[in-house]
C-alpha positions as CSV (number, residue, x, y, z in Angstrom):
1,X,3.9,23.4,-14.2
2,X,3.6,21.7,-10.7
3,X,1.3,18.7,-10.0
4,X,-0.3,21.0,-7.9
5,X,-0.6,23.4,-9.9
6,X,-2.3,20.9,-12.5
7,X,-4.8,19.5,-9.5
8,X,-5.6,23.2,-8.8
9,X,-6.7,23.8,-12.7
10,X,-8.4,20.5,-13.8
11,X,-10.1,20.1,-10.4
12,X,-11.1,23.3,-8.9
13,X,-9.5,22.8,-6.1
14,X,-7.3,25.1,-3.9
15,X,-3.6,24.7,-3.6
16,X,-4.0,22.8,0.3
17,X,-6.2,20.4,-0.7
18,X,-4.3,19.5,-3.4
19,X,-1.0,19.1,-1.2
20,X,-3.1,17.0,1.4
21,X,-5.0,15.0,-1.2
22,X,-1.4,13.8,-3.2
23,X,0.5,13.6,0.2
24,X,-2.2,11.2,1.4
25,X,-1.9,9.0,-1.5
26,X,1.9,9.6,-1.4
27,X,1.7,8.0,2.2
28,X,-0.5,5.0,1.3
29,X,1.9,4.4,-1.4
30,X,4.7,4.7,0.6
31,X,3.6,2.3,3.0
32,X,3.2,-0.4,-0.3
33,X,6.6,0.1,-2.0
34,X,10.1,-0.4,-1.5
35,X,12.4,2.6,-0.4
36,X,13.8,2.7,-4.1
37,X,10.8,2.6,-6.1
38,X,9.3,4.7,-3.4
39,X,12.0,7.3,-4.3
40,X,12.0,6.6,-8.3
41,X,7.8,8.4,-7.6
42,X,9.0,11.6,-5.2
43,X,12.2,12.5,-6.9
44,X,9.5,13.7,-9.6
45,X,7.0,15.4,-7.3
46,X,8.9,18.5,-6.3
47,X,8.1,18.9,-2.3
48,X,6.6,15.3,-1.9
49,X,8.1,15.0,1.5
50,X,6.3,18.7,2.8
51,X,2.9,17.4,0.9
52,X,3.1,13.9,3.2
53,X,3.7,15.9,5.8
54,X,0.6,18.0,5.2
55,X,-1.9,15.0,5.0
56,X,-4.5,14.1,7.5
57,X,-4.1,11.0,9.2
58,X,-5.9,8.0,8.0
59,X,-7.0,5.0,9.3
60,X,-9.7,5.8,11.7
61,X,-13.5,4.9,12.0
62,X,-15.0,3.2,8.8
63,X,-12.3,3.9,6.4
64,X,-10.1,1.6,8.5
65,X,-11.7,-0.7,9.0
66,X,-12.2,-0.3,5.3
67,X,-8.9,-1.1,4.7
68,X,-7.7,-3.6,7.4
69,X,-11.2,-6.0,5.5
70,X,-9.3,-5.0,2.3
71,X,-6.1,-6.3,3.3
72,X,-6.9,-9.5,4.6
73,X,-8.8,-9.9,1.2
74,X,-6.2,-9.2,-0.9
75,X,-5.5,-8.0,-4.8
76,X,-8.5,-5.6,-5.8
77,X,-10.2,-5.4,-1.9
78,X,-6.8,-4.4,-0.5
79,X,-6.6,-1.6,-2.9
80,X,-10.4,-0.2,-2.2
81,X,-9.8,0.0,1.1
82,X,-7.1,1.7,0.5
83,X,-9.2,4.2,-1.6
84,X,-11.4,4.2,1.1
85,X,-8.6,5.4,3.8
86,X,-7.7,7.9,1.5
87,X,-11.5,9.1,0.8
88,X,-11.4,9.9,4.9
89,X,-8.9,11.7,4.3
90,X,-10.4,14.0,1.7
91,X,-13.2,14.8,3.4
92,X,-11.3,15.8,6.5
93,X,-9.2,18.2,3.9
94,X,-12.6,19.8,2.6
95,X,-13.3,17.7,0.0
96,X,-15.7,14.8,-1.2
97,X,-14.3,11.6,-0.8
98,X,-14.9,10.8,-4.5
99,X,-12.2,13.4,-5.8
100,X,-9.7,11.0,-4.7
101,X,-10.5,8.7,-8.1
102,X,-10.1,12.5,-9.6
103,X,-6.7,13.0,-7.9
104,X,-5.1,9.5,-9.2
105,X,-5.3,10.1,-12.9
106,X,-3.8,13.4,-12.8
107,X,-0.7,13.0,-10.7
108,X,-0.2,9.4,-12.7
109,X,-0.4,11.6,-15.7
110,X,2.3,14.1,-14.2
111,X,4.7,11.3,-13.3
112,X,4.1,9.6,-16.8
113,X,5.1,13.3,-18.3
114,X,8.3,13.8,-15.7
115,X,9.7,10.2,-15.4
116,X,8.1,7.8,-18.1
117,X,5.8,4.9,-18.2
118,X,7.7,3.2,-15.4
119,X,7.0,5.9,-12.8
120,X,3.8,5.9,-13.3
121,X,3.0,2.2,-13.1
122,X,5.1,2.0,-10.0
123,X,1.9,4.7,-8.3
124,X,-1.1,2.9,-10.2
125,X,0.3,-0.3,-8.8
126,X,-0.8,0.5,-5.3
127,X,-3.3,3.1,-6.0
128,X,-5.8,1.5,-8.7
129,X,-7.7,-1.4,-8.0
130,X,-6.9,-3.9,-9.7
């Protein structure tokens, strides 16, 4: 079973949305880690360069400035805004922006299950606040 297939059946939601939803948070992660640890999180998500590829673009309106107030805050702000960014995003994919705090759990839980604890941290590092 796919992460998107797992998205599709916990969440109700249809198989685009689910590749827009975890290739935004893919590219907000991407943008936090290094290339390797980046790499130890896709070489588990089969397609996770398509899925980033898919995403809306975020960083517009509110949400960004969301996130550029998070990031000169630091520690927990940075990481709502980033929430925040990737809440936009959600909406524009047909979704409410709260299913993005659904989404997380679910592909942490996927990587946990393919590569281990490590994996998993390595996502919920940038993508929990904290």
């Amino acid at each position: 079973m796919s992460v998107i297939d797992e998205l599709v059946g916990q969440l109700g939601v249809d198989p685009a949305q689910a590749r827009g939803g975890v290739g935004l948070l893919l590219n907000l992660a991407k943008a936090k880690l290094g290339e390797g640890e980046f790499g130890a999180i896709t070489q588990h998500l089969e397609g996770a360069e398509s899925m980033m590829g898919e995403a809306p673009e975020t960083g517009g309106g509110m949400a960004g400035m969301l996130g550029g107030l998070g990031g000169m805050l630091g520690g927990k702000a940075e990481s709502l805004g980033q929430i925040a960014e990737a809440a936009g995003g959600f909406r524009e994919l047909g979704m409410n922006p709260d299913m993005v705090m659904q989404f997380i759990p679910i592909i942490s839980g996927f990587l946990q299950q393919q590569g281990g604890t490590g994996v998993q941290e390595l996502l919920e590092a940038v993508l929990q606040p904290r």
